[in-house]
C-alpha positions as CSV (number, residue, x, y, z in Angstrom):
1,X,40.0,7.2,-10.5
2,X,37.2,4.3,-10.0
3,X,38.3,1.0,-11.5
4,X,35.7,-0.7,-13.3
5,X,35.9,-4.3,-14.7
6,X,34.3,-4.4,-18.7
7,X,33.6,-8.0,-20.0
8,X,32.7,-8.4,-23.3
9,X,30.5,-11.2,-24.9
10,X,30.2,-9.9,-28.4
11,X,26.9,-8.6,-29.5
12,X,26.5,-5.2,-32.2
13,X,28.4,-3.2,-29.6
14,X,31.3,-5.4,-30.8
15,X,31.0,-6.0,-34.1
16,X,32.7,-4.5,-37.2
17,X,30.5,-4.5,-40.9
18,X,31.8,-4.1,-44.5
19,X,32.2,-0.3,-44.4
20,X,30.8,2.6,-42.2
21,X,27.3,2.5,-43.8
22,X,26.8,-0.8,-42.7
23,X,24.1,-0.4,-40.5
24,X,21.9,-3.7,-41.0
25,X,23.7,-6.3,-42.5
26,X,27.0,-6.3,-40.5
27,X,26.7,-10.0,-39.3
28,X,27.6,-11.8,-42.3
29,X,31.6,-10.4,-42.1
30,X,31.5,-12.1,-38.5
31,X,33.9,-9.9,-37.0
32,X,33.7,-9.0,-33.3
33,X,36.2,-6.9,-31.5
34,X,36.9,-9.1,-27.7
35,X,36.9,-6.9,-24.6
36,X,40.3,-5.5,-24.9
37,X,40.1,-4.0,-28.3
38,X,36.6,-2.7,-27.5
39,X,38.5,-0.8,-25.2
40,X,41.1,0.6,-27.7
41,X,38.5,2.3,-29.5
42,X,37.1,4.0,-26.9
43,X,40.4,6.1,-25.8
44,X,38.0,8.8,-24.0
45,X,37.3,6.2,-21.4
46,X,40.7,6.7,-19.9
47,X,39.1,10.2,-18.9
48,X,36.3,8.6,-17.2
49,X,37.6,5.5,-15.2
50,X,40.5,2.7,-15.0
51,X,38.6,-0.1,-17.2
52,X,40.3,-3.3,-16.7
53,X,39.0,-6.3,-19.6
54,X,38.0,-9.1,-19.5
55,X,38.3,-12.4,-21.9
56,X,35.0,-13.8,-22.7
57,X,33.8,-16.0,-25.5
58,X,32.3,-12.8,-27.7
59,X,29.2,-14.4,-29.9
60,X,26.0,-12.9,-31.4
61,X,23.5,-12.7,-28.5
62,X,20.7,-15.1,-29.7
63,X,23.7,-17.7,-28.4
64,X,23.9,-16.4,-25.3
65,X,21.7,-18.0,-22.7
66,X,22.0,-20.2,-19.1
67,X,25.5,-21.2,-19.6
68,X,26.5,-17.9,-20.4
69,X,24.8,-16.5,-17.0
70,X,26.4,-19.2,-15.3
71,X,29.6,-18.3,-16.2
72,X,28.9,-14.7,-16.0
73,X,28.0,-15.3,-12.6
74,X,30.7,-16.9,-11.5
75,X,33.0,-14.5,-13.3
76,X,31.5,-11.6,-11.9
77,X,32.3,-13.2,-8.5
78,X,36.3,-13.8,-8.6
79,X,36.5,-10.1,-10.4
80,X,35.1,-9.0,-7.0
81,X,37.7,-11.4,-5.2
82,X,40.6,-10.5,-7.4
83,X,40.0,-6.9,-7.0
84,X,38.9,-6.0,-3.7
85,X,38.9,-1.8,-5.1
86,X,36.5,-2.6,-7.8
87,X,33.5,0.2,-8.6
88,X,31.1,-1.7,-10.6
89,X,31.4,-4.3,-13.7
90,X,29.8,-3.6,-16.9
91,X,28.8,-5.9,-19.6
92,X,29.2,-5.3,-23.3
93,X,26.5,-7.8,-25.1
94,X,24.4,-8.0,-27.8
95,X,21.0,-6.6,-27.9
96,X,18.7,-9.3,-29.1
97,X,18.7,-11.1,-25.4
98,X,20.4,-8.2,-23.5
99,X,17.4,-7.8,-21.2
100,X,17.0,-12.0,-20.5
101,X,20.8,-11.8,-19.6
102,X,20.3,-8.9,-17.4
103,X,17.2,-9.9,-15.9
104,X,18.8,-13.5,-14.6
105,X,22.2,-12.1,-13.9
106,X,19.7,-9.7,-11.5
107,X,18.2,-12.8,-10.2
108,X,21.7,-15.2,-9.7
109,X,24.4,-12.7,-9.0
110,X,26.5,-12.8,-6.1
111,X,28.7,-9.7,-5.8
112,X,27.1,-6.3,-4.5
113,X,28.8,-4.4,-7.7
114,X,26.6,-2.5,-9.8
115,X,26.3,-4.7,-12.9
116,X,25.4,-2.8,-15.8
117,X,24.8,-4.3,-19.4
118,X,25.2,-2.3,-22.1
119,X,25.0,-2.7,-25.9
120,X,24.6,-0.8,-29.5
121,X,22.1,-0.5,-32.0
122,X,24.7,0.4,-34.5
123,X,28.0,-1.8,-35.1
124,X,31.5,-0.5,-33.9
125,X,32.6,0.5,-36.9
126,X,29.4,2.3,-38.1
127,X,29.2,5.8,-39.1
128,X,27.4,7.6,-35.8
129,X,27.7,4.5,-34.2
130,X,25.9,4.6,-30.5
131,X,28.7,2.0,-29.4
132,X,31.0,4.1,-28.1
133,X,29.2,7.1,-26.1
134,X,26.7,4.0,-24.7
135,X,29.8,2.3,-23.4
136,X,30.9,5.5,-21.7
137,X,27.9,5.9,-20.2
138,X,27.8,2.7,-18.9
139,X,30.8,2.9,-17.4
140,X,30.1,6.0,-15.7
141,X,27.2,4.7,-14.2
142,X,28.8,1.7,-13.1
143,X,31.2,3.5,-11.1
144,X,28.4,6.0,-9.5
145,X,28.1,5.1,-6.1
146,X,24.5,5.5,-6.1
147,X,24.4,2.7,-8.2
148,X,25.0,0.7,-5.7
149,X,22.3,-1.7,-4.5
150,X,19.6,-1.2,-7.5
151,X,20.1,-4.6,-8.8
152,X,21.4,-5.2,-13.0
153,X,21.1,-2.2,-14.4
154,X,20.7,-1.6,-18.5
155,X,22.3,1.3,-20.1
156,X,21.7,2.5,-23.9
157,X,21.1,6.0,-25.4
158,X,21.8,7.6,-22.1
159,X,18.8,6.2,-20.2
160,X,19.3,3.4,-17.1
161,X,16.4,1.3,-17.2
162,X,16.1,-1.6,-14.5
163,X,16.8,-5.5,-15.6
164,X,13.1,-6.6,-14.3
165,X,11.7,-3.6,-16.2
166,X,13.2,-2.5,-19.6
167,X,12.8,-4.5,-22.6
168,X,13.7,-4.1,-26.5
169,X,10.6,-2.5,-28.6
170,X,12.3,-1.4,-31.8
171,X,14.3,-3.4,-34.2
172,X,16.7,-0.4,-35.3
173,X,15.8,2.4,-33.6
174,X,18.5,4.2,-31.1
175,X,15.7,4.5,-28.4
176,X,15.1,0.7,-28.3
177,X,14.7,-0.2,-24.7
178,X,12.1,1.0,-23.0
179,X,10.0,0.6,-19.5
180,X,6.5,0.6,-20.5
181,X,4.7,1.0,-17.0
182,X,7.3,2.8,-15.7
183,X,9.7,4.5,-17.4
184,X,13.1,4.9,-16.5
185,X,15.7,5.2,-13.3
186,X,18.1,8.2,-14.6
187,X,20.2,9.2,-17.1
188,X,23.4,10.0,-17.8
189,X,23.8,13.6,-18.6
190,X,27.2,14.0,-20.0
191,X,29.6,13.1,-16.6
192,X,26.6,13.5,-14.5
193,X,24.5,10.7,-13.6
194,X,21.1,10.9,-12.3
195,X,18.3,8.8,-10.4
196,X,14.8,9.7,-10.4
197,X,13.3,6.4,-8.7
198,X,14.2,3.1,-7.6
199,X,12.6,-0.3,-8.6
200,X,10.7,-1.8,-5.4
201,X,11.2,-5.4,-6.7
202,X,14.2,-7.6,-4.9
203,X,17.1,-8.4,-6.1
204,X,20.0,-10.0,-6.0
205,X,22.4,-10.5,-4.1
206,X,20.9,-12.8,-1.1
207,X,18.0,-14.4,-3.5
208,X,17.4,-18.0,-3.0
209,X,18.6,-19.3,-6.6
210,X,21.9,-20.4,-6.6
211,X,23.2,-21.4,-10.5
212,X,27.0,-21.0,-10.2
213,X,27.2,-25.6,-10.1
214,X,24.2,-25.9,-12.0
215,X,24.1,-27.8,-15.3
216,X,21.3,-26.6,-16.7
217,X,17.7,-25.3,-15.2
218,X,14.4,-26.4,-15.5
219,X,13.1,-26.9,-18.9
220,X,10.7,-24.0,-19.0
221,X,8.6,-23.3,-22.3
222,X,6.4,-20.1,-23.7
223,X,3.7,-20.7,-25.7
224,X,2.4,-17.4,-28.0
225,X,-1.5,-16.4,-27.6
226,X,-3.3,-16.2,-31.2
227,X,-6.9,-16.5,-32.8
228,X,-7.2,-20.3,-33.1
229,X,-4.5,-21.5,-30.9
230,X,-5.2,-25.2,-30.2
231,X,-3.1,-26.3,-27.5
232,X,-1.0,-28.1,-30.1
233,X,2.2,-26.0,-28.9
234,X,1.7,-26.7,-25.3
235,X,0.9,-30.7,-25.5
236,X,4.5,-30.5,-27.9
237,X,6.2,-28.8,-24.9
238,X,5.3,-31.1,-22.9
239,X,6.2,-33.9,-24.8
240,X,9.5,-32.0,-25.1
241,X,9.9,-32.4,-21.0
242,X,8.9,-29.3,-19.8
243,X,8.7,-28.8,-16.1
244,X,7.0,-25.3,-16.4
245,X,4.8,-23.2,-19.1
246,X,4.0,-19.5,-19.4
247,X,1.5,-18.4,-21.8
248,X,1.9,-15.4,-23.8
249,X,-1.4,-14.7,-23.8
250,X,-4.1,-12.4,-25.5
251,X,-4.2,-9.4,-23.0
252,X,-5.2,-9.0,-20.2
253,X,-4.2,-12.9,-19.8
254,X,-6.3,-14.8,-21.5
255,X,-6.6,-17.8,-24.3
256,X,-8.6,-19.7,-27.0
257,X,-11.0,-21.8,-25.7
258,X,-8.8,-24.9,-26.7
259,X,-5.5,-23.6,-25.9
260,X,-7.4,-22.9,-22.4
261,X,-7.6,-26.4,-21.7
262,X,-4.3,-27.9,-22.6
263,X,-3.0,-25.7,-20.1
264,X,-5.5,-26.6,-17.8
265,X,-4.5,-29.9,-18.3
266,X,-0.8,-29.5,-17.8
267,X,-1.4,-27.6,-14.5
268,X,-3.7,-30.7,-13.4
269,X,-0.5,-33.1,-14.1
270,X,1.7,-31.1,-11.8
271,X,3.0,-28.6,-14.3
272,X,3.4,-24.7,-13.3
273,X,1.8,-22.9,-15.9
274,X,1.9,-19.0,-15.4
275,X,0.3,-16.5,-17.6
276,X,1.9,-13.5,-19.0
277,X,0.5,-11.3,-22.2
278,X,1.5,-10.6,-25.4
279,X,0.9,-7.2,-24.9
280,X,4.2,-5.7,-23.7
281,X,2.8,-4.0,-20.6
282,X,0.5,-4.5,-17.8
283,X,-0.3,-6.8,-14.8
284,X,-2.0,-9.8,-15.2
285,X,-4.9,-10.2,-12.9
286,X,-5.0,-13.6,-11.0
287,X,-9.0,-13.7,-12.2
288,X,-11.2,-16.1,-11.1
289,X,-11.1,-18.3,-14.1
290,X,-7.1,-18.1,-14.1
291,X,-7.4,-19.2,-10.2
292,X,-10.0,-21.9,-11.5
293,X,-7.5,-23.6,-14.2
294,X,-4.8,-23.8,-11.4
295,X,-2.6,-21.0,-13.9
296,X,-0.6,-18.4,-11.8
297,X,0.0,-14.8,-12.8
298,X,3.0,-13.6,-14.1
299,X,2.6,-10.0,-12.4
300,X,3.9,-7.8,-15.4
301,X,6.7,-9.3,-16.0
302,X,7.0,-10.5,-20.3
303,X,6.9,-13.8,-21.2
304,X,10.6,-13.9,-22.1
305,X,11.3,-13.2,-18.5
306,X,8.6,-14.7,-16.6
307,X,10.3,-18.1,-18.1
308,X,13.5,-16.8,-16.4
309,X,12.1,-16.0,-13.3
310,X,9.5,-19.5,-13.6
311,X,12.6,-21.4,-14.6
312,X,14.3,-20.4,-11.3
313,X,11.5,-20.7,-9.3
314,X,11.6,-24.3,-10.2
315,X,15.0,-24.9,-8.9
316,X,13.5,-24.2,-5.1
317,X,10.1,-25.0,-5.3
318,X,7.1,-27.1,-7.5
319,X,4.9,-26.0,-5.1
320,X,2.8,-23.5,-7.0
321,X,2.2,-21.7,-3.8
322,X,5.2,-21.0,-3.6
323,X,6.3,-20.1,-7.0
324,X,3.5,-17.5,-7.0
325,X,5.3,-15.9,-3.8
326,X,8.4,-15.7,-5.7
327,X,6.5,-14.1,-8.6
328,X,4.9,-11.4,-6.2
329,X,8.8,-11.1,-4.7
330,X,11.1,-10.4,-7.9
């Protein structure tokens, strides 16, 4: 039977509410179930594989961010040294940044695992919870051998989506993550799983950003497109020390005429600015005005991970060159 490693950070998939109707409101009794007891209430898994767990601080996921990958990183690296017959590793975590955590552990990792993150729209202890048959399913596909070299993979509702790719669109509904330009990898079809395509975009292992002694990254900033925007948010960033700027802006990648020039202005004093869109899907072209105002193009990446992916850049490289190569690469 494969042995697969499960480390849980906390997150719905973990959590317990006041009864099993608790559906929305389970975060004020602050009870999260760590890795091992996760475990327990999933007997069926014994069926499926040899899950070993794994202690991790378990927190809601708007907490989680780079020291968490960090340490995720480096966890995920002595499992794969302490256990030389390991399948894959899966990640129990909470929803609300699940696809920022996947998308930089895709970016930083240094094992050749499959790395699956998985999570819940519906707490532990919920009636027709999705907790437990996500979890299996995640498992499963962790230990699939042809999961092997697809980069961080996200499983929920039976679907694998790719880190880069798959992003939250609902606030309660079961079929939450979703790839908007491209739908997704496979799914898991009882004990079957399945792979329809394969994301062209590198991955990890063997990328050039290395976080594992890092204190902290670049401070990297997003400021949101509107009707009327100013500039005021982008001139406080700055103020604030940041090294880099993505705009969320109005689609296909564009801004108010005065938010326009305080970016401008930033990439004239040496700062990276890269435009993304609000929109949720989409490249951004690299127009002539964009090229102009010395802004790079995020690709299609969403703001939230374009800073992830500008962030690392910045680690390597200020030339902005450079960081567009890396855009165009992962």
């Amino acid at each position: 039977m494969p042995k697969v490693a499960f480390i849980g950070t906390g997150g719905t998939i973990s959590s317990l509410g006041r009864d099993a109707l608790d559906i929305l409101d389970y975060t004020a009794t602050d009870r999260r179930l760590d890795a091992g007891a996760i475990l327990d209430a999933v007997p069926e898994l014994a069926t499926v594989a040899s899950v070993v767990p794994v202690p991790f601080r378990a927190v809601p996921s708007p907490a989680i961010g780079f020291a968490e990958w960090r340490d995720l990183v480096r966890l995920c690296a002595r499992l794969a040294d302490e256990h030389p017959d390991l399948a894959g590793i899966v990640i129990g975590h909470g929803t609300a940044t699940l696809e920022e955590t996947a998308y930089a552990l895709s970016l930083t990792l240094t094992v050749d695992l499959p790395v699956v993150l998985v999570g819940s729209q519906r707490p532990m202890s919920a009636l027709s919870t999705d907790a437990k048959l996500n979890l299996v399913a995640a498992v499963r596909t962790a230990a699939a051998p042809e999961s092997r070299g697809r980069g961080v993979l996200v499983v929920l509702n039976d679907e694998i989506q790719a880190a880069r790719e798959v992003t939250k669109t609902s606030v309660a509904r079961l079929q939450t993550f979703r790839t908007p330009d491209f739908g997704v990898l496979g799914h898991v079809d009882g004990d079957t799983v399945r792979y329809y395509r394969r994301s062209e975009r590198a991955t990890a292992p063997g990328t050039p950003f290395d976080i594992r002694d890092r204190p902290a990254l670049p401070r990297v900033d997003i400021a949101y497109g509107y009707a009327d925007a100013d500039g005021t948010a982008v001139r406080a960033f700055l103020a604030a020390g940041a090294r880099g700027l993505v705009s969320a802006g109005l689609a296909p990648g564009m801004t108010p005429p005065a938010e326009a020039e305080a970016l401008e202005a930033a990439a004239a004093d040496g700062i990276v600015v890269v435009m993304s869109t609000r929109a949720g899907s989409g490249v951004v072209p690299l127009t002539t005005r964009l090229r102009s105002r010395g802004i790079l193009s995020a690709d299609n990446l969403t703001p939230q991970k374009a800073r992830i992916l500008l962030a690392l850049a910045l680690t390597v490289t200020h030339e902005p060159d450079a960081v567009a190569r890396l855009f165009a690469t992962y």
